[in-house]
N, C-alpha and C positions, 0 to 999 in steps of 0.2 A: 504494500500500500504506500502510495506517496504522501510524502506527507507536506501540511500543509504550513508549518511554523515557518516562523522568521528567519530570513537569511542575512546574517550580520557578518560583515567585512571586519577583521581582526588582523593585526599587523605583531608577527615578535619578531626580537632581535637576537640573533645569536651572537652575541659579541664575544668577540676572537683578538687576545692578547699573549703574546711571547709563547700561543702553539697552545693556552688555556681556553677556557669556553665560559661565560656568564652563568650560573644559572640562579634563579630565585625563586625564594618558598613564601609561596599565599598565604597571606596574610591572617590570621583567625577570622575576620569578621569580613574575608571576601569569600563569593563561592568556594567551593571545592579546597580548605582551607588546608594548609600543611601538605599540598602536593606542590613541585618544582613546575617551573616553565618559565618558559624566553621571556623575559621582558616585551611590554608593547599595552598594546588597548586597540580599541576601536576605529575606525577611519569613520570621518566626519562627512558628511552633504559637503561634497564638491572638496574634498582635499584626496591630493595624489598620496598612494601607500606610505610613498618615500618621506612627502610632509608630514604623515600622520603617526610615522615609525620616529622621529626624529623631534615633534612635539610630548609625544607619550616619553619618549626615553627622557626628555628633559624635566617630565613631570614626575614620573615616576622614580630617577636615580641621579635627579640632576646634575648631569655630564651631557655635554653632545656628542653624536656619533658622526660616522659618515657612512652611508648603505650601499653596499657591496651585492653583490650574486644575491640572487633569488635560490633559497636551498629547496624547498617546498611548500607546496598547497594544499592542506587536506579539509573535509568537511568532518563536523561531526553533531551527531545532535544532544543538546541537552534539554532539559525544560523551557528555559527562553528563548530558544530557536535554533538554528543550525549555522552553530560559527563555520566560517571560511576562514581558517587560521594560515595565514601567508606567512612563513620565516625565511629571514634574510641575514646572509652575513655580511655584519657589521664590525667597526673598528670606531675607537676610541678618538676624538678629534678637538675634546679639552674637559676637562675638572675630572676628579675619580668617583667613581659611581657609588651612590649614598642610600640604602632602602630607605624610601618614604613610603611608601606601600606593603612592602615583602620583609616578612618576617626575621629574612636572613640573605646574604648576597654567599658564594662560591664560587670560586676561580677551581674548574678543574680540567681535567687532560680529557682528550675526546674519549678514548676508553676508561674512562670512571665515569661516562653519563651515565650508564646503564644504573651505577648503584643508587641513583635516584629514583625515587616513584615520582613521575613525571604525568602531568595532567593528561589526561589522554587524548585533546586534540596536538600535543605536542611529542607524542610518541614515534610517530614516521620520520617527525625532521630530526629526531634526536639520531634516530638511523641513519637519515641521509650525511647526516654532518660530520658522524662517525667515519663513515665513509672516504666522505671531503678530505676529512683532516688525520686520517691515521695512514 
């Protein structure tokens, strides 16, 4: 059956420093709290991924990035509708990253993503990434 929920455009960043990987833990009091995932949020009416990856990261860790390769696209559905979660590798382009949202921030090597429970529209890119950079 198809279904008929929401389809919401979501942007994270994989951010990639000295061969490490970002990853950050959800907040208590946001959905699906205490699983890991790429940094990022929503894209807004009429803003491009790259503006919307790049506003979210300054909100969220405020540092700027600069948005690199497209790693993955996957859909997945929750109660509020069916995110389109786009991850992109990113790099570091000024201040050093501060959770305002996430519980915890982690710099680790692409093989230690695995040891995370990672939300599960961010599950494929964590593969893909592995990939990239191992």
């Amino acid at each position: 059956m198809k279904s008929t929920s929401q389809r919401i455009a979501v942007v994270g960043a994989a951010l990639v420093r000295d061969g490490l990987v970002l990853a950050a833990k959800r907040g208590p009091h946001k959905a699906q709290p205490g699983l890991w995932e790429f940094p990022g949020g929503k894209v807004e009416q009429g803003e491009t991924p790259d503006a919307a990856l790049r506003r979210e990261i300054r909100e969220e860790l405020r540092c700027d990035i600069t948005v690199g390769e497209h790693v993955e696209t996957t859909e997945h559905e929750y109660d509020a509708g069916v995110i389109a979660l786009s991850i992109y590798v990113c790099t570091l382009a000024g201040g050093e990253p501060e959770p305002t949202e996430h519980s915890e921030l982690r710099w680790l090597a692409a093989s230690e993503l695995h040891s995370l429970t990672w939300a599960p529209a961010d599950i494929s890119a964590v593969d893909r990434l592995m990939a990239l950079l191992t």
